[in-house]
Residue, then its C-alpha position, 0 to 999 in steps of 0.5 A: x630831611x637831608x642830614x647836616x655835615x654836623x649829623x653827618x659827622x656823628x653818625x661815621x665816628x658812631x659807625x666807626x666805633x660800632x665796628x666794636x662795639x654793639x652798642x656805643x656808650x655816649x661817654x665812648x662817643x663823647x670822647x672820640x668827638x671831643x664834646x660836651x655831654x649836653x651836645x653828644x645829648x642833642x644831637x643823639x636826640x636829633x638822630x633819634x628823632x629823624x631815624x638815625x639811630x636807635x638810642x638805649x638808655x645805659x646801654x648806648x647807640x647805634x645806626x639804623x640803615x638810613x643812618x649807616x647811609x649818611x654816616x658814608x659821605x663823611x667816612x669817605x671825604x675823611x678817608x681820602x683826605x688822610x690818603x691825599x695828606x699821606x700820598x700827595x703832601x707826604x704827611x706821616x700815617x700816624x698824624x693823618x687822622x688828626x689831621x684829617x678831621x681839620x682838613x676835610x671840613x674844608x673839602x667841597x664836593x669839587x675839591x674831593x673829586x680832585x683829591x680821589x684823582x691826585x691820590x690814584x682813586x684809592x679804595x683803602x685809607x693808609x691804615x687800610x680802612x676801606x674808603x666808600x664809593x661816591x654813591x656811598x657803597x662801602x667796599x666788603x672787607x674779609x679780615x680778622x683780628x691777628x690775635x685769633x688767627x692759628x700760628x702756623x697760618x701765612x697772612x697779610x696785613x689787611x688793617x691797622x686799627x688804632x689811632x694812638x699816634x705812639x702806636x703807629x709810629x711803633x708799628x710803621x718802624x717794624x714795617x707792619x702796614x697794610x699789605x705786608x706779608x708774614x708767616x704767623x711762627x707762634x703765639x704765646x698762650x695766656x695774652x702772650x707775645x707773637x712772632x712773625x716771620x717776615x723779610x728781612x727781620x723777624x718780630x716778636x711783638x706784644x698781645x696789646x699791639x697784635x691787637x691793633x692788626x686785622x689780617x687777611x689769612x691766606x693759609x690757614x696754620x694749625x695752631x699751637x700744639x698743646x704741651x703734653x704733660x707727663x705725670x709723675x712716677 
């Protein structure tokens, strides 16, 4: 059976929320859909039914191999689209994904075509999410959370991953975009702030917004050193 747009649709935000998830709640997927419980219902069901995903009652979802295979069509019409929307028509990055999911259930295989050439054929979303090939090849990407990552290390933005609109324009004013490179000074320890160094300002930022920034490290740093405590004489 060849899969629906609808189909095609829920299997790339179900794979889109299993980059973090090793099972995806229906209430989860539910939310990032914005559908009701008896339409998240049916159409699990509907995948489940032609091999899409494996469904685990209180646990959730997740793609088999097939489905990861039609979830790509649709990952990449809506990563080009929020490319095209930024690059080509000047949208800001942090209103390309709502926008996107309006825009692209318009584009046909003609107009896609003409929007990876205007855009530059780009292989990254503005957020930095790898955009699939056309024969639905989804590009490796060697990244890691910045929250793991040692102080000390040199690194470069890699992703941004969060669609908070607040977020973004938060992270766009600091310059923090994929591509950008700093110097990882220090990190707090128990969730606390970071500070990287970069040109022409330095910035401390919170846990929950380092968070969002997946980083390529392209010097490993040692780490922070650990408090020596003297005991009392």
């Amino acid at each position: 059976m060849t899969a629906s747009p609808a189909m095609q649709r829920y299997a790339a935000e179900i794979y889109r929320l299993q980059q973090d998830h090793e099972q995806v709640p229906l209430s989860l997927l539910s939310s990032h859909v914005e559908s009701s419980a008896q339409a998240i219902s049916t159409m699990v069901k509907r995948l489940q039914k032609f091999g899409y995903l494996v469904h685990e009652p209180y646990r959730g979802v997740r793609l088999t191999e097939a489905g990861e295979k039609i979830a790509m069509p649709s990952l990449r019409r809506h990563r080009l689209t929020e490319v095209f929307l930024v690059k080509v028509m000047k949208y800001d990055w942090a209103t390309a994904h709502e926008l996107s999911d309006t825009f692209e259930k318009g584009v046909n295989d003609e107009i896609e075509d003409r929007m990876d050439e205007l855009a530059g054929r780009p292989t990254r979303c503005p957020h930095g999410e790898p955009i699939p090939s056309k024969d639905g090849v989804m590009p490796a990407v060697k990244d890691m959370p910045l929250i793991d990552v040692p102080s000390g290390s040199d690194c470069v933005i890699s992703r941004v991953r969060t669609h908070d609109l607040e977020k973004l324009g938060y992270i766009g004013e600091l310059g923090l975009v994929p591509g950008t490179s700093f110097h990882l000074y220090s990190c707090a320890p128990f969730k606390g702030p970071l500070r990287l160094q970069m040109k022409p300002h330095d910035h401390l930022i919170g846990y929950e917004l380092a968070a969002s920034l997946w980083v390529e490290v392209t010097r490993q740093g040692p780490g922070n050193t650990p408090p020596i405590f003297k005991s009392p004489k």
